[in-house]
N, C-alpha and C positions, 0 to 999 in steps of 0.2 A: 155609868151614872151620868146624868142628863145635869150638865152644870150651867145652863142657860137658865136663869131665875129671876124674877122680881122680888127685890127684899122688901116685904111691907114699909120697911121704914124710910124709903123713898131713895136707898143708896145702891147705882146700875152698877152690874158686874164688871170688870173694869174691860172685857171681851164683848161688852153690848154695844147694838149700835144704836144711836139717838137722834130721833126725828123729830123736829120741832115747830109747829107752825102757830102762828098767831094770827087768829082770821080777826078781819076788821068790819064788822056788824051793819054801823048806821050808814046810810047814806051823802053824811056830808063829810064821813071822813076817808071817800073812796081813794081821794087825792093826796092819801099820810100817807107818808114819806117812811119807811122802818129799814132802819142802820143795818148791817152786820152785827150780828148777834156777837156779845162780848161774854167771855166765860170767866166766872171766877172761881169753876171747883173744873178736878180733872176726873178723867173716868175713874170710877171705884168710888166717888166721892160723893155726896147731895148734890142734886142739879140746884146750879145758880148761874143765871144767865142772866146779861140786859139786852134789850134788845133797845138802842137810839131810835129817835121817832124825829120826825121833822112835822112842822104843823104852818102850815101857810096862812098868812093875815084871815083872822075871822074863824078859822075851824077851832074845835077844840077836840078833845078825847077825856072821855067820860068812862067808868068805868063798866056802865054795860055795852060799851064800844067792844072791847078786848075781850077774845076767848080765845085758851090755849089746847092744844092736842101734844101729847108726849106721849111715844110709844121706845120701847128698850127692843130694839129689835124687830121683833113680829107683834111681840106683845103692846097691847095701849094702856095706859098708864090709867089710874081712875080718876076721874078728874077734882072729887073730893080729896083726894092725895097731894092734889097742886095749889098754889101759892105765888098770888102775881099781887105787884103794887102798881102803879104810876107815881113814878118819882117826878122832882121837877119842883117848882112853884106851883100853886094852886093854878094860877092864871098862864104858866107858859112850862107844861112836862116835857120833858128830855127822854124820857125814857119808860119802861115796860118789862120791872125786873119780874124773872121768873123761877119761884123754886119748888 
């Protein structure tokens, strides 16, 4: 029995592996700065991650800046399935949570 699966309801088998990338789109934001990814669920669990962002005088991050890829393994996740904010102040975001 093939127990390698994606549950529709966005929670990874607790034996999957997770790959995660945030690509950064415009052009003035080639120079953002993105922390170490912070976890707040464990495997078996809904992915919740933030990912810290650092922004240097004058840049900003917008939200058609951020796109995320999440695959469980082999598989890619579908990306109407995911769920990203920019957290932060309007004027000064910290961060790029993803669920």
């Amino acid at each position: 029995m093939d127990r390698d699966h994606h549950d529709p309801r966005g929670v990874l088998p607790s034996h999957s592996v997770l790959v995660l990338a945030i690509l950064v789109m415009s052009a003035p934001a080639w120079s953002l700065g993105v922390g170490r990814p912070q976890a707040a669920s464990s495997l078996g669990q809904p992915l919740n991650l933030l990912f810290p962002v650092q922004l240097n005088p004058g840049e900003s991050l917008t939200p058609d800046c951020v796109r995320a890829e999440v695959s469980a393994g082999e598989n890619p996740l579908s990306a109407s399935g995911l769920h990203w904010q920019i957290e932060g102040d309007a004027g000064r975001p910290t961060g790029v949570r993803l669920r």
